[in-house]
DSSP file (Angstrom, degrees, kcal/mol; ACC not computed):
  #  RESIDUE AA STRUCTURE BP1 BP2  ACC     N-H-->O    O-->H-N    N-H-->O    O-->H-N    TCO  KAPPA ALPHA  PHI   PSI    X-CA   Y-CA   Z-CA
    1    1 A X              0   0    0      0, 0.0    98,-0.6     0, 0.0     2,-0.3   0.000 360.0 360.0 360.0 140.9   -3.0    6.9  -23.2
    2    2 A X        -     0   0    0     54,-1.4    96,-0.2    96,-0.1    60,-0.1  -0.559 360.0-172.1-162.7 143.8   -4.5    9.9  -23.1
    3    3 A X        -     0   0    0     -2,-0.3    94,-1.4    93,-0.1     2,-0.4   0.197   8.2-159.2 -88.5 171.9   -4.6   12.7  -20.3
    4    4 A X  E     -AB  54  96A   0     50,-1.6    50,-0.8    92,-0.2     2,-0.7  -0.999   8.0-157.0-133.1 151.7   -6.7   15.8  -20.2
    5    5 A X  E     -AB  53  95A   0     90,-2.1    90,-1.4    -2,-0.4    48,-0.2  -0.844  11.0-166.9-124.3 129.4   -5.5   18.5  -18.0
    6    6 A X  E     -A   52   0A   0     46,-1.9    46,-1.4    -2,-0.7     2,-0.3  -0.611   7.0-175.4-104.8 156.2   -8.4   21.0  -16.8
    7    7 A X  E     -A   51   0A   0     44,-0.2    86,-2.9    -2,-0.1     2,-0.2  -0.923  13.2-176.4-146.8 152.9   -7.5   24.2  -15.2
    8    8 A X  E     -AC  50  92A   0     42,-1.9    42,-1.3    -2,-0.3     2,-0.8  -0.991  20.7-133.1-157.3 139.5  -10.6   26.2  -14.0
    9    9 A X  E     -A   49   0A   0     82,-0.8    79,-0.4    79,-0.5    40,-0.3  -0.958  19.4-136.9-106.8 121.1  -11.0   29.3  -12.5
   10   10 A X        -     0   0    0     38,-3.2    77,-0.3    -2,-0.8     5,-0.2  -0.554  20.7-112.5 -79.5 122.1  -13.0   29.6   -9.8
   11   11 A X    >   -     0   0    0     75,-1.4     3,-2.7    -2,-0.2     4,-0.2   0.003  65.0 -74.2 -72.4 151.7  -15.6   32.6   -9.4
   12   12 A X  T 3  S+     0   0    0      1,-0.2    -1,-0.1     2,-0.1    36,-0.1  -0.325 118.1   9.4 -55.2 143.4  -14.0   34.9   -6.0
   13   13 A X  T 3  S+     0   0    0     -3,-0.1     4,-0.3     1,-0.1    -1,-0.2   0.204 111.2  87.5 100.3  -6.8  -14.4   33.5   -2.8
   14   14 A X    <>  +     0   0    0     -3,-2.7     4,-0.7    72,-0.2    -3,-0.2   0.211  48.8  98.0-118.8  13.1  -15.7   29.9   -4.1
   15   15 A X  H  > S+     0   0    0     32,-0.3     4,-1.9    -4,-0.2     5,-0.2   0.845  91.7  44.8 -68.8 -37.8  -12.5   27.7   -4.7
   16   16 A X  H >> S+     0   0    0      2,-0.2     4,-2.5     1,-0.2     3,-1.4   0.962 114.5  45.9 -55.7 -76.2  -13.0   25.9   -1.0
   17   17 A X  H 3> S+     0   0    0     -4,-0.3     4,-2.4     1,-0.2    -1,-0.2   0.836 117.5  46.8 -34.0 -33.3  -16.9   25.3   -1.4
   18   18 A X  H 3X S+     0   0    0     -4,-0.7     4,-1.7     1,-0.2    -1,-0.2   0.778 115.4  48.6 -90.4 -19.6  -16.0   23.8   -5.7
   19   19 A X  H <X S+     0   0    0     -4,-1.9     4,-1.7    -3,-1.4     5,-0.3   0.887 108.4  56.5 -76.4 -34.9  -13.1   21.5   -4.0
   20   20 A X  H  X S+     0   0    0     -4,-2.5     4,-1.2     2,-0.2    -2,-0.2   0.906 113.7  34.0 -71.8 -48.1  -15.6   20.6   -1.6
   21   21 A X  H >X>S+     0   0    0     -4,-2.4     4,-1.7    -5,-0.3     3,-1.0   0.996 112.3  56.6 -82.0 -48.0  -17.8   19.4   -4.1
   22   22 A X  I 3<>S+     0   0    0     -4,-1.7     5,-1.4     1,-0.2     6,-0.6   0.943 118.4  41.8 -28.8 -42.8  -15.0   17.9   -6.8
   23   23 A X  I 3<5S+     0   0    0     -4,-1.7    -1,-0.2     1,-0.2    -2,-0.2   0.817 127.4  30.5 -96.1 -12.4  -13.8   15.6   -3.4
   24   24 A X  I <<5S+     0   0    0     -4,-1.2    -1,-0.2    -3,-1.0    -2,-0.2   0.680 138.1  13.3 -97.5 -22.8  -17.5   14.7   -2.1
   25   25 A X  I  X5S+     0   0    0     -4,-1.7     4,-2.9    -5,-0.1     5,-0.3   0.470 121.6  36.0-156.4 -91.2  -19.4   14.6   -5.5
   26   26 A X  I  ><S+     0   0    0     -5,-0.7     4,-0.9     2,-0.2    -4,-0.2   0.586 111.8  46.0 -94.5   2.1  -17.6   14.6   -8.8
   27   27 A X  H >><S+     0   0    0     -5,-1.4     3,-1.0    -6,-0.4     4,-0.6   0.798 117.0  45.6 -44.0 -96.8  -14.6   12.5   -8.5
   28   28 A X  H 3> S+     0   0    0     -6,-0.6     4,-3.1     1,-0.3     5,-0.3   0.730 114.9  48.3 -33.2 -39.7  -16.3    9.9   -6.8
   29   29 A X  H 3X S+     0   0    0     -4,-2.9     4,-1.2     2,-0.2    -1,-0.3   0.992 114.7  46.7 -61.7 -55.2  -19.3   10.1   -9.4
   30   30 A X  H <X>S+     0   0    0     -3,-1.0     5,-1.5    -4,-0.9     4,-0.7   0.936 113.7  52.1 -54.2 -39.4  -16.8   10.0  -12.4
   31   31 A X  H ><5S+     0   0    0     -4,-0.6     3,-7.9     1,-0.3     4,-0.2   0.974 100.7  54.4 -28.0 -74.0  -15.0    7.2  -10.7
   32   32 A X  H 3<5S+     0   0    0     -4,-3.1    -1,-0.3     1,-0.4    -2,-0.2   0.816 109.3  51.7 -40.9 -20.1  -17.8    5.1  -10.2
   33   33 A X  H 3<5S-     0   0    0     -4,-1.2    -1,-0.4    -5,-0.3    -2,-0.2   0.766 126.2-101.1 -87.0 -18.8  -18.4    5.4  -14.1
   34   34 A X  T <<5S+     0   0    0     -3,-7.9    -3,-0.2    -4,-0.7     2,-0.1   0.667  74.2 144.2  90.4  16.2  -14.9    4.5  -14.6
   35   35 A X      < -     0   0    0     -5,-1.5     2,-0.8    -4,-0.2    -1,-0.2  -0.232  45.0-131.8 -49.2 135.8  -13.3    7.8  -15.3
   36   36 A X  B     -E   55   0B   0     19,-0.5    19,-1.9    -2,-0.1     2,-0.4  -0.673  13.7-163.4-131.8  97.3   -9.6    8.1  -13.7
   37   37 A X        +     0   0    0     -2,-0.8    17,-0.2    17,-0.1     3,-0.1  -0.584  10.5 179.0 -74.6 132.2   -9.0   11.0  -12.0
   38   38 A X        -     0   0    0     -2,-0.4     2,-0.3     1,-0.2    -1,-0.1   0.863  59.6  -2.5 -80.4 -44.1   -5.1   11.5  -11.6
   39   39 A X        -     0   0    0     -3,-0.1    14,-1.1     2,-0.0     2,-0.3  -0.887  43.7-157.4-136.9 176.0   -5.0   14.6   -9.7
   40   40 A X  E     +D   52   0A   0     -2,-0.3     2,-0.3    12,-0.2    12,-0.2  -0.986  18.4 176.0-142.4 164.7   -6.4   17.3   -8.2
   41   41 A X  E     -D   51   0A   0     10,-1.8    10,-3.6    -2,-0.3     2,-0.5  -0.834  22.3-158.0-161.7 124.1   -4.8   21.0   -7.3
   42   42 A X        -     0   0    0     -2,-0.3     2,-0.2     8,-0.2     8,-0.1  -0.834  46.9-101.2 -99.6 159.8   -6.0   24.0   -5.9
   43   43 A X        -     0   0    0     -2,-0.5     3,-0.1     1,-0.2     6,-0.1  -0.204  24.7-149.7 -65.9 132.8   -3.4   26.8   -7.1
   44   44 A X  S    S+     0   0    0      1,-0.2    -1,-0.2    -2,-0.2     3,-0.1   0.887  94.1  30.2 -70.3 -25.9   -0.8   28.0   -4.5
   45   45 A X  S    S+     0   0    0      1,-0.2     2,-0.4     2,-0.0    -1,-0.2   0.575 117.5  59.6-116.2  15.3   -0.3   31.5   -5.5
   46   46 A X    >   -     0   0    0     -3,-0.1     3,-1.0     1,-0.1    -1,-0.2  -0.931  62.7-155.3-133.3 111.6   -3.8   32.1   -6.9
   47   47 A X  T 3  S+     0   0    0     -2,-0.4   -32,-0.3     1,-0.2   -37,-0.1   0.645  94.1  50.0 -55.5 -20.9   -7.1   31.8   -4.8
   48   48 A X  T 3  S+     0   0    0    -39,-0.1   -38,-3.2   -33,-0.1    -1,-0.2   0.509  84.0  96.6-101.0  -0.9   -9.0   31.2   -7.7
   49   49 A X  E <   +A    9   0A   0     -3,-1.0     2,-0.2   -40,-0.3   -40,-0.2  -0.359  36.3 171.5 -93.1 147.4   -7.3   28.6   -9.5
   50   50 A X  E     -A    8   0A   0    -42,-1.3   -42,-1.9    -8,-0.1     2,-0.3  -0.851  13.4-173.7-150.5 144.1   -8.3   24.6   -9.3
   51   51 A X  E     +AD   7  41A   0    -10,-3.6   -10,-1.8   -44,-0.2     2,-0.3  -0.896   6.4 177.9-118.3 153.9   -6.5   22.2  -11.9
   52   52 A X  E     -AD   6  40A   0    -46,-1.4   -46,-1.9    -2,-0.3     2,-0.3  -0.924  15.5-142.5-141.3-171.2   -7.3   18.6  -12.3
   53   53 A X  E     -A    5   0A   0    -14,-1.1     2,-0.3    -2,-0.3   -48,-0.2  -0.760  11.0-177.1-103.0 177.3   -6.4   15.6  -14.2
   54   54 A X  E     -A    4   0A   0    -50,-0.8   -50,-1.6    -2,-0.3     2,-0.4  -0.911  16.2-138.1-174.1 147.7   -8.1   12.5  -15.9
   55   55 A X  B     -E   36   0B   0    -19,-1.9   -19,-0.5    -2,-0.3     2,-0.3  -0.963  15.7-178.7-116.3 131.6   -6.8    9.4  -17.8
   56   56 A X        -     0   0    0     -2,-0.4   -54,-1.4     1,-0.2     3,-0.1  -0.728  32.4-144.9-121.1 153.5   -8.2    7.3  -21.2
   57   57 A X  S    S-     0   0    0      1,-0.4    -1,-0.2    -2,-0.3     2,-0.2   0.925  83.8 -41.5 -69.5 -74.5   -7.0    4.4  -22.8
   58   58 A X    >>  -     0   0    0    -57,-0.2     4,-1.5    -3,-0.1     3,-1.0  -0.789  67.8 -64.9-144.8 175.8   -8.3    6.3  -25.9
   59   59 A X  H 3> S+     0   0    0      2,-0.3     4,-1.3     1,-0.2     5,-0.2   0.836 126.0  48.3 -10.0 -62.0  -10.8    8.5  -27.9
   60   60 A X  H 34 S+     0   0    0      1,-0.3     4,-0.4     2,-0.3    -1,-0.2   0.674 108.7  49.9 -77.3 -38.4  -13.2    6.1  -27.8
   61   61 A X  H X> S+     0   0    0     -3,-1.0     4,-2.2     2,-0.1     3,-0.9   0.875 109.4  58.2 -33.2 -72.3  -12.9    5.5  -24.3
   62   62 A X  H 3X S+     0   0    0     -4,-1.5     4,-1.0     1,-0.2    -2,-0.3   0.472 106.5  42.0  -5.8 -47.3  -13.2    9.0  -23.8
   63   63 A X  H 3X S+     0   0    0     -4,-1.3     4,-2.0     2,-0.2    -1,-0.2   0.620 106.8  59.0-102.1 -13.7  -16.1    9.6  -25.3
   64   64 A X  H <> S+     0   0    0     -3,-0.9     4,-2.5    -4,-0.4    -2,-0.2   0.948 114.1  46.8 -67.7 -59.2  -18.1    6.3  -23.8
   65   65 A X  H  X>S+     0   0    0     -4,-2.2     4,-4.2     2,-0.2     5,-0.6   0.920 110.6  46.9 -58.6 -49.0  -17.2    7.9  -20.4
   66   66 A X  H  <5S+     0   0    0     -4,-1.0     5,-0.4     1,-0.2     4,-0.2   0.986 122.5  36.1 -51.9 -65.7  -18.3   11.5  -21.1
   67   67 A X  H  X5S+     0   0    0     -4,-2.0     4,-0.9     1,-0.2     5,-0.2   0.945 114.7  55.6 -41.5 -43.0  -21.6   10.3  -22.6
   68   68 A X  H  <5S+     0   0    0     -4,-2.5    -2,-0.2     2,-0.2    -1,-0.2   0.865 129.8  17.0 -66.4 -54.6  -21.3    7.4  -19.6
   69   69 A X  T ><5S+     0   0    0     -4,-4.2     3,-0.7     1,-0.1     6,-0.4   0.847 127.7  47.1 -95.5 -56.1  -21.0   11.0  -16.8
   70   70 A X  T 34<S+     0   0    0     -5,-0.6    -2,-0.2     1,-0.2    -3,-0.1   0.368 113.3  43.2 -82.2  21.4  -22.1   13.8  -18.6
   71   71 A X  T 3< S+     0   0    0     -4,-0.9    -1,-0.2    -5,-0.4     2,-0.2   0.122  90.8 111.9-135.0  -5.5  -25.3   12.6  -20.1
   72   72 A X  S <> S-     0   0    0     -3,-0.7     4,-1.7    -5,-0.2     3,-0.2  -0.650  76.2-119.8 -95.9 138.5  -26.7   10.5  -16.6
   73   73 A X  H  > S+     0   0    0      1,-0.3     4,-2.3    -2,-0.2     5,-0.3   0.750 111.4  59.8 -42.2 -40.0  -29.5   11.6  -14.8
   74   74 A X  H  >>S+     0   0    0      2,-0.2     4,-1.4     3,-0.1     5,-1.1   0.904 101.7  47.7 -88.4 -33.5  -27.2   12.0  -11.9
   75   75 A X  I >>>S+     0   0    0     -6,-0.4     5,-1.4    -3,-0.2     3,-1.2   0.989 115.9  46.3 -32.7 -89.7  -24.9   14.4  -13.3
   76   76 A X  I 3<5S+     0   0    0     -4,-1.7    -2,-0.2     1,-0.3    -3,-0.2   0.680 122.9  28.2 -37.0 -40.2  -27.9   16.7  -14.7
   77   77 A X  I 3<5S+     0   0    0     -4,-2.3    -1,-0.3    -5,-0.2    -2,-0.2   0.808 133.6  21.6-105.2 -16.2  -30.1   16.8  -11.6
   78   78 A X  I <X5S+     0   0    0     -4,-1.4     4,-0.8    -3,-1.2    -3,-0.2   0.834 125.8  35.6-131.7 -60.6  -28.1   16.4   -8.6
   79   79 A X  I  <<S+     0   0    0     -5,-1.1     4,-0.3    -4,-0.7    -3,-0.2   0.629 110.9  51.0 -68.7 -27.3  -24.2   17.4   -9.6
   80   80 A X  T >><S+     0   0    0     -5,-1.4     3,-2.2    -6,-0.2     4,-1.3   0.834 106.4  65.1 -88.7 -34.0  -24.3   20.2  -12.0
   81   81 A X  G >4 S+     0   0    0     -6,-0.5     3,-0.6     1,-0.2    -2,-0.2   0.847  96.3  53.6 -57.8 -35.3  -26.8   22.0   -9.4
   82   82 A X  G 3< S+     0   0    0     -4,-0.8    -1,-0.2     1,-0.2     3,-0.2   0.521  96.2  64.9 -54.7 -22.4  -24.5   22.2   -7.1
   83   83 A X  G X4  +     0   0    0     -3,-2.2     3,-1.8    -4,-0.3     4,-0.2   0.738  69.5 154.6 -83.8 -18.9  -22.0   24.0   -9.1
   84   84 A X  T << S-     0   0    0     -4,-1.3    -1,-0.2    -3,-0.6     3,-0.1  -0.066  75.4 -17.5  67.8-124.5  -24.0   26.8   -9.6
   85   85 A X  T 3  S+     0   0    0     -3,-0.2    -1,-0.2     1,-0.1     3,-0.2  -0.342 102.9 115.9-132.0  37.1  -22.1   30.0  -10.2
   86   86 A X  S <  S+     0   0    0     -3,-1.8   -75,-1.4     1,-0.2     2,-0.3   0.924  72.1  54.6 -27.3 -66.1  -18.4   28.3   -8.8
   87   87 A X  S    S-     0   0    0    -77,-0.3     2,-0.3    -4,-0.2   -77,-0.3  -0.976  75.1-138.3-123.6  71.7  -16.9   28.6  -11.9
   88   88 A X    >   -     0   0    0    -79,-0.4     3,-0.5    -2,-0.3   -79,-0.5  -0.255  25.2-164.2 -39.6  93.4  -16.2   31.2  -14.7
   89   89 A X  G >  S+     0   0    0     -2,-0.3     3,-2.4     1,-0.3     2,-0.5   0.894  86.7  65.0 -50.8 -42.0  -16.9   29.4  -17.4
   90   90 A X  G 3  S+     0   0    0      1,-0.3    -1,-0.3    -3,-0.1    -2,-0.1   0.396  98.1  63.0 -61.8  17.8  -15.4   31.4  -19.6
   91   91 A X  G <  S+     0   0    0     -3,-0.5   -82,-0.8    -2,-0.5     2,-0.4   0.094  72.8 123.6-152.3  24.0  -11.8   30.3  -17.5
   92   92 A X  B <   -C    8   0A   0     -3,-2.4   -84,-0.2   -84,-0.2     2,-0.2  -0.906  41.1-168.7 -94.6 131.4  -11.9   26.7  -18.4
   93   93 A X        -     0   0    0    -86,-2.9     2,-0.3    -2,-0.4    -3,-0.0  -0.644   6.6-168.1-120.4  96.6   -9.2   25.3  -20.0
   94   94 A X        +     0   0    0     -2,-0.2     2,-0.4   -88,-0.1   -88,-0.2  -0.383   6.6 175.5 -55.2  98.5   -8.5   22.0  -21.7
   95   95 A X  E     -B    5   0A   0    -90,-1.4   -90,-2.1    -2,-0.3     2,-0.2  -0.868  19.0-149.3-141.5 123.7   -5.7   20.5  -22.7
   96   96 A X  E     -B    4   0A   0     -2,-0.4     2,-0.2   -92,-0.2   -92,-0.2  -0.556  20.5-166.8-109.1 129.9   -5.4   17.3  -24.1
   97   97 A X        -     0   0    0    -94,-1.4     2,-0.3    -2,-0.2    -1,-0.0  -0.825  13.7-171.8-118.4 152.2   -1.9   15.4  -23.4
   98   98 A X        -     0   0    0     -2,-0.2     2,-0.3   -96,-0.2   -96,-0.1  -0.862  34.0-112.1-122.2 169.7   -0.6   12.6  -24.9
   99   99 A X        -     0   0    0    -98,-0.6     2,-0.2    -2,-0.3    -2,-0.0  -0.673  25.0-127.1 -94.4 141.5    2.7   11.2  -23.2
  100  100 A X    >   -     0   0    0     -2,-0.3     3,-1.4     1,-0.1     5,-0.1  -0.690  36.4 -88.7-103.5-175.8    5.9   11.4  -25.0
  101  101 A X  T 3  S+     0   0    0      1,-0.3    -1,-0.1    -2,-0.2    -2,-0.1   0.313 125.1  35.1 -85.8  -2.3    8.0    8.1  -25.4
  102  102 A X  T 3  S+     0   0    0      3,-0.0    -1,-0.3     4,-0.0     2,-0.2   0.604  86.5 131.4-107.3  -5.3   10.0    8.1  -22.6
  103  103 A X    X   -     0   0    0     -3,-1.4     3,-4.0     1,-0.1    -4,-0.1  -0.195  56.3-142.2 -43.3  79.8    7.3    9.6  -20.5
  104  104 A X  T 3  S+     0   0    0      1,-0.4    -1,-0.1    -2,-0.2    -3,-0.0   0.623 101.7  69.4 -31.6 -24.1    6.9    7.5  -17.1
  105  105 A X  T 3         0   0    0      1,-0.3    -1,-0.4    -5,-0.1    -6,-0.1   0.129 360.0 360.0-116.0  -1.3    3.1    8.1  -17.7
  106  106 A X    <         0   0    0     -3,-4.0    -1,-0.3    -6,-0.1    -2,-0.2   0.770 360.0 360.0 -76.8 360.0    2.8    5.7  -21.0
């Protein structure tokens, strides 16, 4: 398996409105594609914070789904518009987990 964990900072005042769309909009879109969201979190001692998770089988997996979400008409015309100016891009962070062996999560 393997996880990615996003942590994203959210531009002031705009964490509610970008949870609003992640739980209405882009979950449910990634879902449908077959995407596995594990979590979501907005941060408790920081207004600006949102984290989420997602799950692959593998690479390869991984990259069928990104093309599968991030390449679809519906992402590009109808989802990314929405996100506007949410997000300080520049305050995404990625980090790709793998579980280690004893790891409830293999």
């Amino acid at each position: 398996m393997l996880y990615e964990l996003r942590q994203y900072t959210c531009t002031a005042g705009n964490r509610e409105a970008f949870i609003k769309v992640m739980e209405e909009d882009i979950i449910p879109f990634q879902v449908s594609q077959g995407m596995v969201i594990l979590a979501s979190f907005a941060g408790e001692e920081d207004e600006n914070t949102y984290v989420w998770m997602r799950r692959f089988k593998d690479e390869d997996e991984r990259l069928k789904l990104y093309d599968a979400v991030y390449k679809s008409d519906h992402w590009n015309k109808v989802i990314a518009p929405k996100i506007g100016n949410m997000l300080d891009r520049t305050g995404i962070k990625v980090t790709r987990l793998t579980p280690t062996a004893k790891s409830p999560l293999q």
